[in-house]
C-alpha positions as CSV (number, residue, x, y, z in Angstrom):
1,X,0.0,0.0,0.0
2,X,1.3,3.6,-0.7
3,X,0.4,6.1,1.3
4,X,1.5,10.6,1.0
5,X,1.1,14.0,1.9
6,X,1.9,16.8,0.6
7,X,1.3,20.6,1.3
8,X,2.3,24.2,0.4
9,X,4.8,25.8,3.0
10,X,7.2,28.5,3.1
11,X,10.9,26.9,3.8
12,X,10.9,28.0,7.5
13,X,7.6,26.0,7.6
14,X,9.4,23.1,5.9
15,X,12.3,23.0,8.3
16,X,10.0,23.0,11.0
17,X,7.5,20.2,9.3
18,X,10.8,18.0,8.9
19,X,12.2,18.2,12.6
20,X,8.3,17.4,13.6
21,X,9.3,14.4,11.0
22,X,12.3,13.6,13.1
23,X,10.7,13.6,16.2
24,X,8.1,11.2,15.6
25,X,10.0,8.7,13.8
26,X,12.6,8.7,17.0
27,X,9.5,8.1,19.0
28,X,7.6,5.7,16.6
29,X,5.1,7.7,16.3
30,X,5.3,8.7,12.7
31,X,2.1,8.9,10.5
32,X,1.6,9.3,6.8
33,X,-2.1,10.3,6.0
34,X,-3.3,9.0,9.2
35,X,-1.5,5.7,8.5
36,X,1.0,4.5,11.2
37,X,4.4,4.1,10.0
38,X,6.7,1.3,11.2
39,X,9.9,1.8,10.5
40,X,12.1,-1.2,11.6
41,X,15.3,-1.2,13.7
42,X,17.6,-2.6,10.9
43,X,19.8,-1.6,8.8
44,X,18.2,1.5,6.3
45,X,19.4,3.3,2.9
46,X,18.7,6.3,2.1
47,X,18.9,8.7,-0.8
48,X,18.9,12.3,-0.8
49,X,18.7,13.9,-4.0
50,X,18.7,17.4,-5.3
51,X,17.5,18.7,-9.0
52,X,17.7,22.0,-10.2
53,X,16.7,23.2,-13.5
54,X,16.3,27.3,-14.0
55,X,13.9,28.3,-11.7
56,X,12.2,24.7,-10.9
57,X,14.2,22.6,-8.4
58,X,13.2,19.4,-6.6
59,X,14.8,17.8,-3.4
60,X,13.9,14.4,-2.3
61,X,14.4,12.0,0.5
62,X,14.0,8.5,0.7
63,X,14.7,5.7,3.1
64,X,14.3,1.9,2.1
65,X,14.6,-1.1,4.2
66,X,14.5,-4.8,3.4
67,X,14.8,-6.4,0.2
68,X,12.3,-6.8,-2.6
69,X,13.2,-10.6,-3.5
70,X,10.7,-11.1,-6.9
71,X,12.5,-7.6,-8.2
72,X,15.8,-8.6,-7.5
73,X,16.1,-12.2,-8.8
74,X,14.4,-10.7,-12.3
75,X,17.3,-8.0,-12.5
76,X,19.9,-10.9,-11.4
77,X,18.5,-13.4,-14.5
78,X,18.1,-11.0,-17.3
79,X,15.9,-11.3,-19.9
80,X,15.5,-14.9,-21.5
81,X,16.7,-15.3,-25.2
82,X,14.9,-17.4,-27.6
83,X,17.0,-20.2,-28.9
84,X,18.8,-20.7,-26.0
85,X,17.7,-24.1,-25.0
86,X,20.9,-26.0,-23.9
């Protein structure tokens, strides 16, 4: 399930919406669109990314735990080749 919000702030608001972010996660009480969020205690990647183009920019921050098994064995195989029966 997939679950977001998003909103309108000035950066000042931001910064304070993201250390309200911080907060909750460090007391697992983190909520995206009223859905409880449950981050687990291993090891987690993360990726923060900045885009600027002119006067359109983007920033982005994402954190991934686990390991998607179906995804990764289909990367790790490749695509099959017809003919290639022995």
């Amino acid at each position: 399930m997939k679950w977001k919000e998003e909103g309108i702030v000035t950066r000042k608001q931001l910064v304070g919406y993201l250390n309200g972010l911080a907060g909750q996660l460090l007391a697992r009480n983190l909520t995206v669109d009223e859905q409880q969020v449950v981050v687990p205690d291993t090891e987690l990647r993360y990726t923060l990314k900045y885009k600027e183009e002119g006067p359109v920019g983007t920033l982005s921050l994402k954190v991934e735990w686990g390991e998607e098994p179906e995804a990764e064995e289909a990367e790790e195989e490749g695509p099959e080749q017809e003919g290639d029966e022995n």
